[in-house]
C-alpha positions as CSV (number, residue, x, y, z in Angstrom):
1,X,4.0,12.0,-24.1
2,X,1.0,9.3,-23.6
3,X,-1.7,10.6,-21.1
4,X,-0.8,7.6,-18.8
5,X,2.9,8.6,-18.5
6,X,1.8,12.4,-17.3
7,X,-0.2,10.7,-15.0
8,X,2.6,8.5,-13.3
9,X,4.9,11.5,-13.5
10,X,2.1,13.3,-12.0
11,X,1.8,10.4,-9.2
12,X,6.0,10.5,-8.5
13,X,5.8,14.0,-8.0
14,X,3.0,14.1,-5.5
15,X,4.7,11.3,-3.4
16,X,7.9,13.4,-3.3
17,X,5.8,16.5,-2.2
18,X,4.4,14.1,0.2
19,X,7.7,12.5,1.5
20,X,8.9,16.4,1.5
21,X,6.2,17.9,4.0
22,X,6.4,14.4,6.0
23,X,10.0,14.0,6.8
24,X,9.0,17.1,9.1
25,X,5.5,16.4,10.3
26,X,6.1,12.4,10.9
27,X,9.5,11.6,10.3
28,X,8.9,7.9,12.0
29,X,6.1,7.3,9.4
30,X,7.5,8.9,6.4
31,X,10.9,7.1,6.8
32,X,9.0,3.8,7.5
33,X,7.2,4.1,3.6
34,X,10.1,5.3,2.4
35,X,12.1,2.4,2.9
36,X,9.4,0.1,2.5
37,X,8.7,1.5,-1.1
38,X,12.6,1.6,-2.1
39,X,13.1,-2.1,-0.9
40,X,10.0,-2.6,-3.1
41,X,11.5,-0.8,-6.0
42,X,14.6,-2.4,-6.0
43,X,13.2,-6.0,-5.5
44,X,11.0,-5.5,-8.5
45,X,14.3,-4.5,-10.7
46,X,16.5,-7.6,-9.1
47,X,14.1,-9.9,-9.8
48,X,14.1,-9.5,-13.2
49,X,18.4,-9.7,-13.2
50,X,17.1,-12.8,-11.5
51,X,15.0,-14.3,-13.7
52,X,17.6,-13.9,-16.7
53,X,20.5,-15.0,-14.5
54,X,18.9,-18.5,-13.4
55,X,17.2,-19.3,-17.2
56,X,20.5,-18.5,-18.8
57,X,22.6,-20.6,-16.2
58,X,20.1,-23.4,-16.7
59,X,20.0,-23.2,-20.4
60,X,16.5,-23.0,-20.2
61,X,14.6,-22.5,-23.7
62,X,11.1,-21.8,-23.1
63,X,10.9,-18.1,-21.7
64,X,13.5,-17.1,-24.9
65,X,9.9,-15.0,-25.9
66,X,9.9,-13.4,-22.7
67,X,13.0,-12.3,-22.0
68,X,12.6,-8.8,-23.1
69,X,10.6,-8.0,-20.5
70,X,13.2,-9.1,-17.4
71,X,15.3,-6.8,-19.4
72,X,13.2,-3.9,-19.1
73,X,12.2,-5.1,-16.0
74,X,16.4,-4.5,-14.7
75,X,16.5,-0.7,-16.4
76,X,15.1,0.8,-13.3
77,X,18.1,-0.8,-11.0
78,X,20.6,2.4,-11.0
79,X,17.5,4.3,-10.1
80,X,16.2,2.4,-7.3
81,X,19.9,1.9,-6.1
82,X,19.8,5.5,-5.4
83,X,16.4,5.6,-3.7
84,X,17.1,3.4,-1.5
85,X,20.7,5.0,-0.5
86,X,19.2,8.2,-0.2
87,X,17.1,6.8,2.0
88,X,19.1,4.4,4.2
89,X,21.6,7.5,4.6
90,X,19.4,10.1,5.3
91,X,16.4,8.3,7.7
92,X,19.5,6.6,9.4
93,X,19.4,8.5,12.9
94,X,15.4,7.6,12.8
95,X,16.1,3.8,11.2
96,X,19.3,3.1,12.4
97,X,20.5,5.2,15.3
98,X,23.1,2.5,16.1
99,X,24.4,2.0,12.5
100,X,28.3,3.5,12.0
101,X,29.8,4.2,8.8
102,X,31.2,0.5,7.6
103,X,27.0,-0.4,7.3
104,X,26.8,2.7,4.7
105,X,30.2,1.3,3.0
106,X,28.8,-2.4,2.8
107,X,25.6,-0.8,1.3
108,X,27.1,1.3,-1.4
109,X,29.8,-2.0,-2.0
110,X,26.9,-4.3,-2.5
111,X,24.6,-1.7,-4.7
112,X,27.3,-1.0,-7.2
113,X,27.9,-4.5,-7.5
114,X,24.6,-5.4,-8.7
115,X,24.2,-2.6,-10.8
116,X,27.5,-3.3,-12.2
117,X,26.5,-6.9,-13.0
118,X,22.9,-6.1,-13.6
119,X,24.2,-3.7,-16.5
120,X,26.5,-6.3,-17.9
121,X,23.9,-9.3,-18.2
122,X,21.4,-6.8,-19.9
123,X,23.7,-5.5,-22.5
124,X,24.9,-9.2,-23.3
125,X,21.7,-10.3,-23.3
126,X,20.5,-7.6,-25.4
127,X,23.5,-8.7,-28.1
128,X,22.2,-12.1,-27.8
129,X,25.8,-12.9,-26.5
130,X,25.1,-16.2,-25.0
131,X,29.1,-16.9,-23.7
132,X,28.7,-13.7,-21.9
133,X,25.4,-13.9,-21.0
134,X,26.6,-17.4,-19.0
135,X,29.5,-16.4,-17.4
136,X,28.1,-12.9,-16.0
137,X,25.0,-15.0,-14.5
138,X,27.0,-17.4,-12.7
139,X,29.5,-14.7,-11.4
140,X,26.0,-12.4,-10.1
141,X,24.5,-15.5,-8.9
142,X,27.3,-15.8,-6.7
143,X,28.1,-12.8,-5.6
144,X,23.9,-12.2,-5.3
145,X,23.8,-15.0,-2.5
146,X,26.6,-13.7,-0.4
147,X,25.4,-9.5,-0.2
148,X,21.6,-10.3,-0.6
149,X,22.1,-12.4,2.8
150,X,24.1,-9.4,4.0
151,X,21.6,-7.0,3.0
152,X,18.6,-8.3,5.0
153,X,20.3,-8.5,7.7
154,X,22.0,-4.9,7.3
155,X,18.5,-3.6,5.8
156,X,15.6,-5.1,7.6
157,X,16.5,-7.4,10.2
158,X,18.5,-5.2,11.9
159,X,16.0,-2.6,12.8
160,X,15.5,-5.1,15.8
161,X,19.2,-5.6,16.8
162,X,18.2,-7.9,19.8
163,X,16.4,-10.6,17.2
164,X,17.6,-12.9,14.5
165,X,16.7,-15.7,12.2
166,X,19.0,-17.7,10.7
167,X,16.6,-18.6,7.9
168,X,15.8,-14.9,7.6
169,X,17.8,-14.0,4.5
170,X,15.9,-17.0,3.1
171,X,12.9,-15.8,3.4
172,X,13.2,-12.2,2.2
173,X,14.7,-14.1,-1.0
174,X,11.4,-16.2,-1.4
175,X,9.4,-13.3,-1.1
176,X,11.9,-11.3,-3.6
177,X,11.6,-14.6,-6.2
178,X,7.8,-15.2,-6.0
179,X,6.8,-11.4,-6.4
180,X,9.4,-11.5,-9.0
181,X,7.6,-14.3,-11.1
182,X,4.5,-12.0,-10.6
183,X,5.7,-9.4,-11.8
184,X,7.4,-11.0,-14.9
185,X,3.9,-12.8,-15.3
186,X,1.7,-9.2,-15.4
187,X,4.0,-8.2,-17.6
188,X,3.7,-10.5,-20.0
189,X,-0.4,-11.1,-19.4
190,X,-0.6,-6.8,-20.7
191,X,1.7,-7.2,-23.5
192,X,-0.1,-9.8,-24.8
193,X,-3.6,-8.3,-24.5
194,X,-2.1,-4.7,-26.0
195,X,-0.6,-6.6,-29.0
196,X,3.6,-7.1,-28.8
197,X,3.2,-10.5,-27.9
198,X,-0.3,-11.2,-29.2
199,X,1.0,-13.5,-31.7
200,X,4.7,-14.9,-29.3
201,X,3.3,-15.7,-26.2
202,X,1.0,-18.8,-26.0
203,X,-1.1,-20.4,-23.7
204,X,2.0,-23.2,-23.1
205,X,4.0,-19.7,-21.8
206,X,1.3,-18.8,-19.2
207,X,0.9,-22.1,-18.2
208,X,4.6,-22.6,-17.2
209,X,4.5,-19.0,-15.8
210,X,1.5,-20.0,-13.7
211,X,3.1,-23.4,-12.3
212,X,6.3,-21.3,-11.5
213,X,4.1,-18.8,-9.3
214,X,2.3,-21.9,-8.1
215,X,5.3,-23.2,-6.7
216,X,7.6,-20.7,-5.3
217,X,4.0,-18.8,-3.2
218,X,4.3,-22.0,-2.1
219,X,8.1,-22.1,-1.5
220,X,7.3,-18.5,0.5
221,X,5.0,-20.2,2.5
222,X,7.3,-23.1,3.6
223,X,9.6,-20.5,4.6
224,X,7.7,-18.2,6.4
225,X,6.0,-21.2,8.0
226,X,9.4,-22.9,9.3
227,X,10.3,-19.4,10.8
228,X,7.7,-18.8,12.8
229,X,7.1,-22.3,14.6
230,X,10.9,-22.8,14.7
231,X,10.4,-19.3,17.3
232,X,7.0,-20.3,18.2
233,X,7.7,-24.3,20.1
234,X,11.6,-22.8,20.8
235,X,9.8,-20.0,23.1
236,X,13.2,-18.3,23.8
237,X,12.9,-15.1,25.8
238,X,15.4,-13.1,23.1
239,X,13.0,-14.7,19.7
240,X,9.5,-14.6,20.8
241,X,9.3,-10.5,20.8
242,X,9.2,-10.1,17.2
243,X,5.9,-12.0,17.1
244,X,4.8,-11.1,19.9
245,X,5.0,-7.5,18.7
246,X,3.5,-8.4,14.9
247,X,0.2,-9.9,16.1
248,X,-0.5,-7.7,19.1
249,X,-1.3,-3.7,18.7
250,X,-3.3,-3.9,15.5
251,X,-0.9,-5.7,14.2
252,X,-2.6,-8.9,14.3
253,X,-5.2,-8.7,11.3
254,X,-2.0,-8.0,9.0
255,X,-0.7,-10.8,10.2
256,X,-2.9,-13.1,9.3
257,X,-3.9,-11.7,6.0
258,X,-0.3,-12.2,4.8
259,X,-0.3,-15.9,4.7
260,X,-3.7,-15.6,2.9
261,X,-3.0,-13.6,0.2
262,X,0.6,-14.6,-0.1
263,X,-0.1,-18.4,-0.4
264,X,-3.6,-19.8,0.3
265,X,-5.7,-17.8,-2.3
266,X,-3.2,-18.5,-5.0
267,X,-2.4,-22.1,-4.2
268,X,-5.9,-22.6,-4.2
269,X,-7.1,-20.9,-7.0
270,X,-3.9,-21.8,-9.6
271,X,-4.3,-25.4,-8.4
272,X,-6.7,-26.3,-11.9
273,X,-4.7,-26.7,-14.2
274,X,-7.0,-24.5,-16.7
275,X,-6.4,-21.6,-14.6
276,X,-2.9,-21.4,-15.0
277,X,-3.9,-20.9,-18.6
278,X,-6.3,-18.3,-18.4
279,X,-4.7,-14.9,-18.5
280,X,-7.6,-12.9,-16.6
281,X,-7.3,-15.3,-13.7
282,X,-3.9,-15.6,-13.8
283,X,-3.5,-11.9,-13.9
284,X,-5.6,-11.9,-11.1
285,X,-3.7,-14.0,-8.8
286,X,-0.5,-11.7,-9.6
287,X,-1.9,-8.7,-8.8
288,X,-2.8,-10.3,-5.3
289,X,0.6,-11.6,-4.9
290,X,2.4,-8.5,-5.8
291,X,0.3,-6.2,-3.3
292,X,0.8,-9.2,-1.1
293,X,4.4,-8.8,-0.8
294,X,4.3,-5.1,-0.2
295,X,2.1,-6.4,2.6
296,X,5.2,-8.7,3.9
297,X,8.1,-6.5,3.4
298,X,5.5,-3.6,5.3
299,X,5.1,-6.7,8.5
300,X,9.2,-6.8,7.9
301,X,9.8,-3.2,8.9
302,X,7.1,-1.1,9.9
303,X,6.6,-2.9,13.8
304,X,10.1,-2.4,14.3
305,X,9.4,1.5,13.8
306,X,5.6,2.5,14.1
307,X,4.1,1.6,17.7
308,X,1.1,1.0,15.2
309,X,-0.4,0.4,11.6
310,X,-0.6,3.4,10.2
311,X,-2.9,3.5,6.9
312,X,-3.3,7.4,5.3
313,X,-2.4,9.8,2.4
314,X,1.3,9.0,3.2
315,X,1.3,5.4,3.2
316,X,-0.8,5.5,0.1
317,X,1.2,8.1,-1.9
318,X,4.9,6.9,-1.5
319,X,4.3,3.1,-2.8
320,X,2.1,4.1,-5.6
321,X,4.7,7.0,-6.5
322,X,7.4,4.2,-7.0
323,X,4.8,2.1,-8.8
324,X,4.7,4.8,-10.8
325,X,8.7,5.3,-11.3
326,X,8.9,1.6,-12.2
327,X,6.5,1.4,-14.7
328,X,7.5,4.3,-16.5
329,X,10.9,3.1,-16.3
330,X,10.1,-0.4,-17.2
331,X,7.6,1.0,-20.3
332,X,10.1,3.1,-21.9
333,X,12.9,0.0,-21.7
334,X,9.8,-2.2,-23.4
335,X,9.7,0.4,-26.0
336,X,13.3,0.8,-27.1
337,X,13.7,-3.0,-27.0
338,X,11.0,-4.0,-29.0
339,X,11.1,-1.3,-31.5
């Protein structure tokens, strides 16, 4: 076993010794991370069921290089499925004290459906079973748009009850799609410098990658924009809460740093065109767009639970433990695929 793989496993254990002694000490806290770093997980593993999904249904040719790593990129989905679960049923009298027991049904409905379908597109794609391929994509993009919408609302809107969006399912999906076209992008950026894809992936592929992160930060922005003046101008006594409670109580720096790093340092620094070409700067930009979205889906839940940020060992130790689980999940798909 490599010395970075001990390391990780080292990492997921310490974060479940963490989560352990927390649950106790700061059960508010420790079930906020929680969720936040199971949402994350299981983004990161949809959006590569995603990715496949929409390429195949648009008979797209030029990622056929890349497609092994949206594969791996799903192998973690049974995994995070659980985590998040586990968590959802366990932190629910500290999450969801009003939830009842068709909201724990829906959940486990909707999580075995994507696994189910998640499963199927990798082992047809993994055959190279193109009829297959199509017809399990267009079957999971459907069924995706109906239980994702579902989802956020179960998931994450709901931990305010007295609040809604009707755009808000949107907008968790543009997060979901443009953190997803990071991560795909990273991916890709340290196979190529460590050798697999040395010779496959040219600078063509990491400009089209780059215009498709380009586009859809951008897309995230449009969104998140149109939510919050949509509330902001509407001023309605049973709306203007939620931001009022996200950019007061130390809240407010967050708040503004997630537009930032979400969409105006990207946009501006992918807008060359050489820098969409350049896998150091375009690595770059992904990093900042991936810890970017933790930063979102932390603004999603964590006022709705904490009366404060709250920035320690705890909050630090959960997310990189299931950055840890992914990428030992994801490395060890990588490795059977490519052998």
């Amino acid at each position: 076993m490599s010395r970075w793989r001990l390391l990780a496993l080292g990492v997921i254990a310490s974060a479940a010794v963490a989560a352990i002694v927390g649950v106790r000490l700061a059960p508010e806290r420790t079930w906020a991370a929680l969720l936040l770093g199971s949402l994350y997980l299981l983004f990161a593993c949809l959006a590569g069921t995603l990715f496949i999904s929409i390429h195949h249904l648009a008979n797209a040719e030029w990622w056929l290089v890349l497609r092994r790593v949206p594969e791996a990129m799903m192998a973690g989905l049974p995994i995070a499925a659980i985590a998040l679960a586990l968590t959802l049923f366990l932190g629910r009298d500290v999450l969801y004290p009003w939830a009842g027991a068709f909201m724990f049904a829906r959940m486990v409905l909707m999580l075995t459906l994507w696994v189910a379908l998640a499963s199927a597109i990798r082992r047809a794609s993994l055959r190279e079973d193109q009829q297959q391929l199509v017809r399990y994509s267009a079957i999971f993009a459907v069924i995706f748009a109906v239980t994702f919408s579902i989802a956020s609302v179960d998931w994450i809107m709901s931990l305010e009850p007295r609040w809604a969006s009707s755009i808000f399912a949107v907008y968790v999906f543009a997060g979901l799609l443009a953190s997803g076209i990071a991560l795909v992008t990273l991916i890709v950026i340290l196979l190529r410098a460590s050798g697999p894809l040395r010779d496959v992936v040219s600078d063509n592929h990491l400009h089209d990658l780059g215009k498709l992160l380009f586009a859809f930060s951008s897309f995230w922005a449009y969104i998140w924009l149109s939510q919050y003046l949509l509330i902001w101008y509407g001023n309605l006594p049973e709306e203007i809460p939620y931001y009022l409670r996200r950019t007061g109580h130390g809240w407010l720096f967050w708040f503004l740093l997630n537009p930032a790093i979400n969409w105006a340092l990207p946009f501006l620094v992918l807008l060359p065109r050489a820098a969409k070409r350049n896998a150091r700067v375009l690595g770059g930009v992904c990093v900042l767009m991936l810890a970017g979205h933790y930063l979102d889906l932390y603004l999603l839940l964590a006022p709705d639970i904490l009366p404060a940020p709250a920035i320690g060992p705890l909050e630090l130790l959960v997310p990189i433990g299931y950055i840890s689980l992914f990428a030992v999940i994801t490395q060890r798909a990588l490795s059977r695929e490519t052998a």
